[in-house]
C-alpha positions as CSV (number, residue, x, y, z in Angstrom):
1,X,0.4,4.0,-10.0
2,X,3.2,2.9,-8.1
3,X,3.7,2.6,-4.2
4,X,5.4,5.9,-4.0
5,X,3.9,8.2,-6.0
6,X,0.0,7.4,-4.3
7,X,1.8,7.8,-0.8
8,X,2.9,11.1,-1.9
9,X,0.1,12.2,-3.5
10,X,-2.1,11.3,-0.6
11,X,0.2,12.8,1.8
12,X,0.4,15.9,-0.2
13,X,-3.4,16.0,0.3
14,X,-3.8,15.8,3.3
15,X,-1.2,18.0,4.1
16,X,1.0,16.2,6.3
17,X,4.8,16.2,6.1
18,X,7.1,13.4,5.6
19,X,8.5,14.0,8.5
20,X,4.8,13.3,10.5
21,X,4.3,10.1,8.8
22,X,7.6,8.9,9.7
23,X,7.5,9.6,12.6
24,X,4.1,7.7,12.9
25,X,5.9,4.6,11.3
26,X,8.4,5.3,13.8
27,X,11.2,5.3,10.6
28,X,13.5,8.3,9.5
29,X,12.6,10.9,7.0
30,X,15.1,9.8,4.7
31,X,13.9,6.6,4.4
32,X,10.0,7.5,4.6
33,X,11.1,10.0,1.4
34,X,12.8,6.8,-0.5
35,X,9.3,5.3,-0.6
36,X,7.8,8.2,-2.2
37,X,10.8,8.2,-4.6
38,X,10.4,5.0,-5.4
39,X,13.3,4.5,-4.5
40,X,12.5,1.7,-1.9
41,X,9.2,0.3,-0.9
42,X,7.7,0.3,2.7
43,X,6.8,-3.0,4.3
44,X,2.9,-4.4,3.6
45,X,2.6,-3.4,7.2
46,X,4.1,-0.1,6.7
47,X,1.7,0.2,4.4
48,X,-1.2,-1.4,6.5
49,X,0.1,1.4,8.7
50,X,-0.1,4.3,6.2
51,X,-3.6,3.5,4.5
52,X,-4.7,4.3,8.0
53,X,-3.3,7.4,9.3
54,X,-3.9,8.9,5.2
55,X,-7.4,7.4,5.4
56,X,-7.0,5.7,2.0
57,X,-8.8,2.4,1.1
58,X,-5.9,-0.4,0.6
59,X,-7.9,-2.6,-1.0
60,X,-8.4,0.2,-3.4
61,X,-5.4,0.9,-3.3
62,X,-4.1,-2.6,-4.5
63,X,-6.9,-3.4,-7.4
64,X,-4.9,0.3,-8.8
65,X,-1.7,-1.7,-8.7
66,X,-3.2,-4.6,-10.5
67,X,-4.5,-7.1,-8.1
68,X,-7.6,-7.8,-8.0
69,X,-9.7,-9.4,-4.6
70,X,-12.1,-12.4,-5.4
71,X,-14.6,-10.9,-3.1
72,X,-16.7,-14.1,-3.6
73,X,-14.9,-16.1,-1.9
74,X,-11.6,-16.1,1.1
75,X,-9.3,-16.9,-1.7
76,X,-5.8,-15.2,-1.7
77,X,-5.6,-12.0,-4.2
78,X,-5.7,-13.2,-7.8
79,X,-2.7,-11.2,-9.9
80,X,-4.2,-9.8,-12.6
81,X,-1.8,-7.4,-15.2
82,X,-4.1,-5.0,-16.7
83,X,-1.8,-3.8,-19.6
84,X,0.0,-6.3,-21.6
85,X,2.7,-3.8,-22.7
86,X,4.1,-2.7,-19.6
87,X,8.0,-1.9,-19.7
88,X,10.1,-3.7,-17.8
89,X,11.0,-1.4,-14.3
90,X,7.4,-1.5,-14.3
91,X,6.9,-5.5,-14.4
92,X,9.8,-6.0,-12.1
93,X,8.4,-3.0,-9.5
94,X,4.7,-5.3,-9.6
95,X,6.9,-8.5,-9.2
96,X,8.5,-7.1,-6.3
97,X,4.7,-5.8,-5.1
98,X,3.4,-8.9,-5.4
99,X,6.1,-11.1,-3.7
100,X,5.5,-8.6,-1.0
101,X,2.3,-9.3,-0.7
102,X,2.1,-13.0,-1.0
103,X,4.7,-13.3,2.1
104,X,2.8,-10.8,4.0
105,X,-1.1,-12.3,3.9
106,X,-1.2,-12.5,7.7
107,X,-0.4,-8.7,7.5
108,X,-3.2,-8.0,4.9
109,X,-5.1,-9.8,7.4
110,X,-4.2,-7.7,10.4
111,X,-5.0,-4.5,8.2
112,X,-8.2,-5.4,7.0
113,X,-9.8,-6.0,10.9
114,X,-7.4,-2.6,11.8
115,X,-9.7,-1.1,9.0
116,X,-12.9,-2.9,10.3
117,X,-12.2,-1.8,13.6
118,X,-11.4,1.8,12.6
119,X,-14.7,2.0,10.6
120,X,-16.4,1.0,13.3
121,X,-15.2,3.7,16.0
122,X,-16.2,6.1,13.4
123,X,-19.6,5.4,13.6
C-alpha cells in the first residue's frame, strides 16, 4: 500500500478532514491532499508526525511497504521486496520510500521515543 492511500484511509477512519491534518503539519490542504493522491510524498517526519495524531503504528506501517526491522539487533531497516513482479511506478515509488528513509534515520529515531513517550502518557 502506498504512502497516500494508508494516510487516506486512516484519515477517513478516523474521521478527520484534510484540512485538520494539515493544519496539524502546519502545511496547506492542497499539498496535505497531494500526499494522499500520491501525487507527492510527505517528509519521514511528516510522517513521524501523522502516525501520531492518526494513532497508526509506523513501524507497521513500514514492514506494509516492504521494510522489514531486524528487531534483534540496532541495525538500520533491512529492504526487503516482498513481490518479485512489481511494475515499475511501483519499484520507483519504494525507491523513492526508501531513499527517504535511509537519509532520514535520525527522524525514525525521534519518532520512535515520540511514540515511546506517547505510549507512556497513555498509561
Amino acid at each position: 500500500m502506498m504512502v497516500g492511500y494508508k494516510l487516506k484511509k486512516v484519515r477517513e477512519d478516523k474521521r478527520i478532514s484534510q484540512q485538520e491534518l494539515a493544519d496539524y503539519l502546519n502545511i496547506s490542504q492542497k499539498t496535505y491532499s497531494n500526499f494522499e493522491s500520491c501525487k507527492s510524498t510527505p517528509s519521514l517526519k511528516q510522517l513521524c508526525t501523522l502516525s501520531i495524531k492518526l494513532e497508526f503504528d509506523l513501524v507497521e506501517y513500514l514492514k506494509e511497504l516492504g521494510i522489514k526491522f531486524n528487531t534483534s539487533s540496532q541495525e538500520l531497516p533491512e529492504i526487503l521486496f516482498t513481490e518479485k513482479n512489481e511494475n515499475i511506478k511501483l519499484l520507483e515509488h519504494r525507491i523513492s520510500n526508501y531513499k527517504l528513509l535511509l537519509n532520514s534515520k535520525d527522524d525514525i529515531i525521534e519518532l520512535l521515543k515520540q511514540k515511546i513517550e506517547w505510549i507512556e502518557r497513555q498509561r
